[in-house]
C-alpha positions as semicolon CSV with decimal commas, in nm:
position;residue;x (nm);y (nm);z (nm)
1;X;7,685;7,168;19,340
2;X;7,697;7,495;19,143
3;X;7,685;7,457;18,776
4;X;7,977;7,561;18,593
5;X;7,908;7,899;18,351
6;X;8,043;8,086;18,065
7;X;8,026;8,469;18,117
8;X;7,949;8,677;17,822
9;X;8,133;8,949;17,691
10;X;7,969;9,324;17,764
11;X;7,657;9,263;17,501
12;X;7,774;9,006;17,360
13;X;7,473;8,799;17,440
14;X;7,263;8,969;17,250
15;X;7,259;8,734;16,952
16;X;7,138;8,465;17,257
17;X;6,874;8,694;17,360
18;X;6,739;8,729;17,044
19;X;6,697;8,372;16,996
20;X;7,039;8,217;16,826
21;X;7,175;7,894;17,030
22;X;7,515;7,923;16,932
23;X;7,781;8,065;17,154
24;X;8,115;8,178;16,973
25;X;8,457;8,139;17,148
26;X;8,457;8,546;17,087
27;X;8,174;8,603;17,264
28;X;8,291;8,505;17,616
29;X;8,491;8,684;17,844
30;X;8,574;8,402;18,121
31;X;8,470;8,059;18,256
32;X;8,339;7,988;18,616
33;X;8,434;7,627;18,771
34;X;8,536;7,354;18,608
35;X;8,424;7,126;18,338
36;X;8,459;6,903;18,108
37;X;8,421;6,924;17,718
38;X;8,062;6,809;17,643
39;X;7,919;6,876;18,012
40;X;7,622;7,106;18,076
41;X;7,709;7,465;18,134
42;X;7,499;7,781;18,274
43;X;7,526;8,131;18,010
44;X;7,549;8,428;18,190
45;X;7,603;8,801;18,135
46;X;7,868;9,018;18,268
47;X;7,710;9,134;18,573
48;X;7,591;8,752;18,651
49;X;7,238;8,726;18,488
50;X;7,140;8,407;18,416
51;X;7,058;8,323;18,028
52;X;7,027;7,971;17,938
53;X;7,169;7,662;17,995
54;X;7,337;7,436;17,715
55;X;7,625;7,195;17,701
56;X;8,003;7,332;17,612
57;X;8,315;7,215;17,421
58;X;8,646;7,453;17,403
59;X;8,766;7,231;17,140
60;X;8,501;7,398;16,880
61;X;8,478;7,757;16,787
62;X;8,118;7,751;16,902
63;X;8,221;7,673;17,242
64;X;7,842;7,629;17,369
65;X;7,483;7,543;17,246
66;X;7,135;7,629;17,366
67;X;6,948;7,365;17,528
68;X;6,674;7,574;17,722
69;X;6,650;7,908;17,912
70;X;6,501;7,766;18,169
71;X;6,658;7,608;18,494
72;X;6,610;7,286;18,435
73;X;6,785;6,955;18,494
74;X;6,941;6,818;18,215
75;X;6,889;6,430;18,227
76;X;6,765;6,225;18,000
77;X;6,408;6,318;18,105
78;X;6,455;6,618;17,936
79;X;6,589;6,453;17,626
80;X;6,281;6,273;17,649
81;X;6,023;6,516;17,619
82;X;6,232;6,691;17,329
83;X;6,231;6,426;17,174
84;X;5,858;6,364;17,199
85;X;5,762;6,658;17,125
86;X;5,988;6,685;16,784
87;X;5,810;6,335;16,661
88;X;5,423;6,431;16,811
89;X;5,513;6,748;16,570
90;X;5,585;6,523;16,278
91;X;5,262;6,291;16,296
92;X;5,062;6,591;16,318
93;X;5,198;6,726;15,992
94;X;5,345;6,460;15,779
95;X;5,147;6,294;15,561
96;X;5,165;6,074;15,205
97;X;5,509;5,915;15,327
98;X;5,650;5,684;15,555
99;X;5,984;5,868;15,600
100;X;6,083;6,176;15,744
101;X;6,336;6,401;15,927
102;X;6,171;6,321;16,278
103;X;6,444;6,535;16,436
104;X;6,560;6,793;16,283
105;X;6,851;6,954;16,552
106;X;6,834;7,333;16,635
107;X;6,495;7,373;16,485
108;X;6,343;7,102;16,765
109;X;6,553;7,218;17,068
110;X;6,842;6,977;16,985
111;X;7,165;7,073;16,859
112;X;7,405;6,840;16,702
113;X;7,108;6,561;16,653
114;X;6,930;6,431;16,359
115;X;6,728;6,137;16,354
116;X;6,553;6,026;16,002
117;X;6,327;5,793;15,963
118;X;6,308;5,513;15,668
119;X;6,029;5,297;15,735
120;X;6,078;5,078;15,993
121;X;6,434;5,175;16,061
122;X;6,580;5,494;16,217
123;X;6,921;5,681;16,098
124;X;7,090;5,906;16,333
125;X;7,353;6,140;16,344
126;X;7,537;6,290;16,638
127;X;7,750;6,586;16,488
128;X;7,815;6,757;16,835
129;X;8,017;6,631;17,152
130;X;7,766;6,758;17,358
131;X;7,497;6,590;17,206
132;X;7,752;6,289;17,181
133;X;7,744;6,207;17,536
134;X;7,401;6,166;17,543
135;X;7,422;5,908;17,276
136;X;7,251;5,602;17,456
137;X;7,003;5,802;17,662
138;X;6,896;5,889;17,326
139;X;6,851;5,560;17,120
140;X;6,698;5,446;17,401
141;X;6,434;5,707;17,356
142;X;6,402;5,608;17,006
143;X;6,387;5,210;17,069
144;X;6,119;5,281;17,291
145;X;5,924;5,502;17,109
146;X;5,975;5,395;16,737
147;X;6,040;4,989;16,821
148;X;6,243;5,012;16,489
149;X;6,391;4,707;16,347
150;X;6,668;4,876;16,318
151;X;6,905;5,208;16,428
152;X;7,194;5,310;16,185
153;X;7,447;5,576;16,261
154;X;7,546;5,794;16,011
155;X;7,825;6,023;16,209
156;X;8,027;6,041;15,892
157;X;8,001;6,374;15,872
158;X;8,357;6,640;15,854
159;X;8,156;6,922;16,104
160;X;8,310;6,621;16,411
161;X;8,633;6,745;16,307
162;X;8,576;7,041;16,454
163;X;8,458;6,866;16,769
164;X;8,707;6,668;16,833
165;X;8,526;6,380;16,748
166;X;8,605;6,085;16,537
167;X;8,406;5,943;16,191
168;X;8,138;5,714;16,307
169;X;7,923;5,437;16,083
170;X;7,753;5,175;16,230
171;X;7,422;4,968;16,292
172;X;7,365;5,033;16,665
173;X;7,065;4,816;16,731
174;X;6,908;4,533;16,519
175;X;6,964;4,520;16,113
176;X;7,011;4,702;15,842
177;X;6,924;4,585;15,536
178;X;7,105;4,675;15,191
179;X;6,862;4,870;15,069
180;X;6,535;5,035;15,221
181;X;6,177;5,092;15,065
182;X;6,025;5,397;15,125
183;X;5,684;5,523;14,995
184;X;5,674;5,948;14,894
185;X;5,303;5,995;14,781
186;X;5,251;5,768;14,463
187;X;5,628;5,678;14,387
188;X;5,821;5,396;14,603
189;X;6,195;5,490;14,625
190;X;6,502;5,221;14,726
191;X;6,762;5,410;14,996
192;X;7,108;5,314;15,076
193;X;7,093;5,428;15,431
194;X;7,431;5,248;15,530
195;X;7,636;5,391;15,217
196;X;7,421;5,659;15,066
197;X;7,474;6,083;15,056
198;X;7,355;6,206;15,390
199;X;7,114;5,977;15,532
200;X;7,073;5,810;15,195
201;X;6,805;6,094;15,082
202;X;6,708;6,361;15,082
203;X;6,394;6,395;15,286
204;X;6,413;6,797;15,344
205;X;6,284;6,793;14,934
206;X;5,975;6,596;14,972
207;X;5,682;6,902;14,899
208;X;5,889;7,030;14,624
209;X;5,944;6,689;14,480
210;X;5,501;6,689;14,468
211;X;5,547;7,042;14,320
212;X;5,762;6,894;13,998
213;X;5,533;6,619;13,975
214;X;5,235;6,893;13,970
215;X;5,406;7,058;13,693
216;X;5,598;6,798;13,505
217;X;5,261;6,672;13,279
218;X;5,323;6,673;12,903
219;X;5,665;6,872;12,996
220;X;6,040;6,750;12,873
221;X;6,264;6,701;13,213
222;X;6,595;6,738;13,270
223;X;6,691;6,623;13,621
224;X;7,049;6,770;13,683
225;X;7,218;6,647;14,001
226;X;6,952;6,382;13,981
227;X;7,084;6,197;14,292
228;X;6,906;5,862;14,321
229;X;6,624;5,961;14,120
230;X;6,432;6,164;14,337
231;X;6,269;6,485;14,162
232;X;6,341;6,253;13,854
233;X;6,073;5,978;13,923
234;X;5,859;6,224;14,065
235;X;5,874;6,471;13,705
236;X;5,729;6,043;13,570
237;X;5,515;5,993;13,764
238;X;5,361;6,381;13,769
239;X;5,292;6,270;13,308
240;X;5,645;6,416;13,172
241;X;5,691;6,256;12,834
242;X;6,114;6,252;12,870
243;X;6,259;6,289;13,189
244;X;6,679;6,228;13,209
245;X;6,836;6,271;13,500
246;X;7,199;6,327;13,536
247;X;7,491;6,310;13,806
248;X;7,832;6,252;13,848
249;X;7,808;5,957;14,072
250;X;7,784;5,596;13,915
251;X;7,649;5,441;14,242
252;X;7,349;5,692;14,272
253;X;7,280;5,633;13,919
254;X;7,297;5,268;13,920
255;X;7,032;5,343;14,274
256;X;6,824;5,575;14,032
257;X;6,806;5,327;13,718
258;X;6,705;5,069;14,013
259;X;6,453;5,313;14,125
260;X;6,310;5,361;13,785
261;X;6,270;5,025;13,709
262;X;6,121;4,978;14,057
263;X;5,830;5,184;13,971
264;X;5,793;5,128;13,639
C-alpha cells in the first residue's frame, strides 16, 4: 500500500534539505492519498523526489515532522532504536547526577517527545499528535529499558492546543511519590514532578549551575527567579557568604526553603 505524501511547493523544501524537520502548512502545494491526522506520511518535491518520511497533522500549522530520510518502516522498532540511542548518548556523557533530559525531542530524532529522568522515576511529555499515537509503544520502551518505579506524564503543556490535543497529567505506570530526591554533583535537590514548572526542574541548567558554584566562593548572591532553589543552593554550596534567592511563586519557595534546609 503506497504511503500517503505531502508535495512541496517549487523550493520550498529547501529548509528540509538543509536539515530543519518542520514542515509549514505554506510550504506544501498538495496531498497524495489519504490519511489520517497523526499517521506517517512520505515528503516529496514537486517533480516527485522523495525527501523524508515523518508523521502529519492538518490541524497544526506545522502540518508534518521529520522522522528519518530514509525509507524505513515506522513501527515501534524504530522508536526503539531512537530511543536507545538518545539514552546510550546520555550514559556516555552524563555524569555527577542521577537525573537528566534522556530525550530531548528534535535534537534525538524525536519530535514532540521528552522523557526526563528523576532517579528512579521517568517524566514524559507527548506535545505532538504524531508522537501521541505512539504513546504506549513508547513507555513500553522505557519500562523495559529504565524498569522505573514509576512513569509520570506531564502533557500539560498549551503547544497541544495547537494539536488538537487535550491537557494531560497522570501517573501512567507504578507511583509517584510527593516529592523526588535527586543528587546534582554535591547538592541533593527535592522535585515536585507531579505539580512542579516543567518537569519539576530544570535539568537543561545543570553545567551552568557547577559554573555558579565555581564562582560563587566568598561572593554575595542574589538568585532572581530562584525557582526551587536551584542555582541558589548551588552559589552555597560553591562558599558564597549570602545567597537570597527570589521568585514570585510561594510553592517553589516553600520547595526551595525545603531544599535549603535539606542540605544544610
Amino acid at each position: 500500500m503506497k504511503t500517503p505524501a505531502l508535495i512541496f511547493k517549487p523550493r520550498k523544501e529547501n529548509r528540509l534539505l538543509n536539515g530543519h524537520p518542520w514542515i509549514y502548512k505554506t510550504e506544501i502545494d498538495r496531498i497524495e492519498g489519504d490519511f489520517t491526522d497523526g499517521d506517517i506520511v512520505d515528503f516529496q518535491d514537486h517533480r516527485g523526489r522523495f525527501l523524508g518520511r515523518g508523521y502529519a497533522n492538518t490541524q497544526s500549522r506545522i502540518v508534518a515532522r521529520l522522522l528519518t530520510t530514509e525509507r524505513q518502516t515506522i513501527d515501534a522498532s524504530f522508536f526503539r532504536d531512537r530511543l536507545l540511542n538518545a539514552c546510550s548518548y546520555r550514559d556516555q556523557w552524563v555524569h555527577h547526577t542521577n537525573a537528566c533530559r534522556a530525550v530531548y525531542s528534535e535534537s534525538d530524532l524525536l519530535p514532540g517527545l521528552i522523557v526526563d529522568r528523576y532517579g528512579d522515576y521517568l517524566v514524559v511529555q507527548f506535545l505532538t499528535l504524531g508522537m501521541d499515537r505512539w504513546k504506549e509503544a513508547v513507555i513500553d520502551i522505557l519500562e523495559d529499558h529504565f524498569h522505573p518505579k514509576g512513569i509520570i506524564e506531564r502533557s500539560d503543556t498549551p503547544i497541544r492546543r495547537h494539536e488538537g490535543l487535550s491537557s494531560v497529567k497522570s501517573v501512567l505506570c507504578g507511583d509517584c511519590p510527593e516529592l523526588i530526591d535527586i543528587q546534582e554533583y554535591d547538592r541533593s535537590y527535592l522535585v515536585d514532578v507531579m505539580n512542579g514548572q516543567k518537569t519539576g526542574f530544570f535539568l537543561d541548567q545543570r553545567e551552568n549551575r557547577q559554573v555558579v558554584a565555581a564562582l560563587a566562593d566568598g561572593a554575595r548572591v542574589l538568585d532572581g527567579c530562584c525557582h526551587t532553589g536551584g542555582f541558589t543552593l548551588a552559589a552555597a554550596k560553591g562558599g558564597a557568604r549570602e545567597v537570597i534567592g527570589v521568585d514570585t511563586s510561594a510553592e517553589a519557595l516553600m520547595l526551595a526553603r525545603k531544599n535549603a534546609a535539606y542540605n544544610a
